[in-house]
N, C-alpha and C positions, 0 to 999 in steps of 0.2 A: 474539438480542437478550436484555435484562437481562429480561425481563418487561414493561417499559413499555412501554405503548400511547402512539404517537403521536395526539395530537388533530388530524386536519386536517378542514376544511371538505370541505363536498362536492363545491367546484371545486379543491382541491387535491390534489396527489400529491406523495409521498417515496420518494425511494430509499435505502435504509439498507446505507451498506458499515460491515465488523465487521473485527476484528482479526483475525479470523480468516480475514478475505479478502486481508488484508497475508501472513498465514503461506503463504497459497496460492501466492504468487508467490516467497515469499523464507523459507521454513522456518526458515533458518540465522536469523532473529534472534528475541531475547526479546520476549517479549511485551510487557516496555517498550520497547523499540527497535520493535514493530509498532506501538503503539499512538501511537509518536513521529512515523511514517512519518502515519497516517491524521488526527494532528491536523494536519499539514502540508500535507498535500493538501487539506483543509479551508480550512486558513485561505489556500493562497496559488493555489487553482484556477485558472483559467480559467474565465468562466462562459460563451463559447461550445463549450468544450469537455468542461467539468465532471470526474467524476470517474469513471474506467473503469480496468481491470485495466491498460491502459499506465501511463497517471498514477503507480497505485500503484507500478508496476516501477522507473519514472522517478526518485522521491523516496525509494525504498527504495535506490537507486545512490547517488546524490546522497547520502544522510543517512549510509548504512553502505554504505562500494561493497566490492566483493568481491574477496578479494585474489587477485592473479593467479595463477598457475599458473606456476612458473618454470621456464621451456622451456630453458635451460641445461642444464638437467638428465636431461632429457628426450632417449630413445634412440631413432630412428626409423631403422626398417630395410626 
């Protein structure tokens, strides 16, 4: 985290995912590209399901998917 302390109440709780929880799953993008993935998931959740390492995997495909591997190519012996 940046240093900020979240203010909650003492009947509330926070879970704080970081951009760095976006790199975890998908290394290959910039830190703007993670940080596009995590405001996405943010804004278009689920909230019976919220936000978990799937979620992120999901909308990290979804926003930058990964180019395939051209099996054409590809010698199997």
């Amino acid at each position: 985290m940046s240093g900020k302390m979240l203010e909650l109440l003492p009947t509330e709780i926070a879970i704080v995912w970081s951009m760095e929880d976006v790199l975890e799953v998908r290394p290959d993008l910039t830190h703007d590209q993670a940080m596009e993935v995590l405001e996405f998931a943010e804004q278009k959740h689920d909230a019976s399901i919220g936000i978990n390492w799937d979620v992120l995997s999901i909308w990290a495909e979804e926003l930058y998917p990964k180019e395939e591997e051209d099996v054409s190519s590809t010698i199997i012996f």
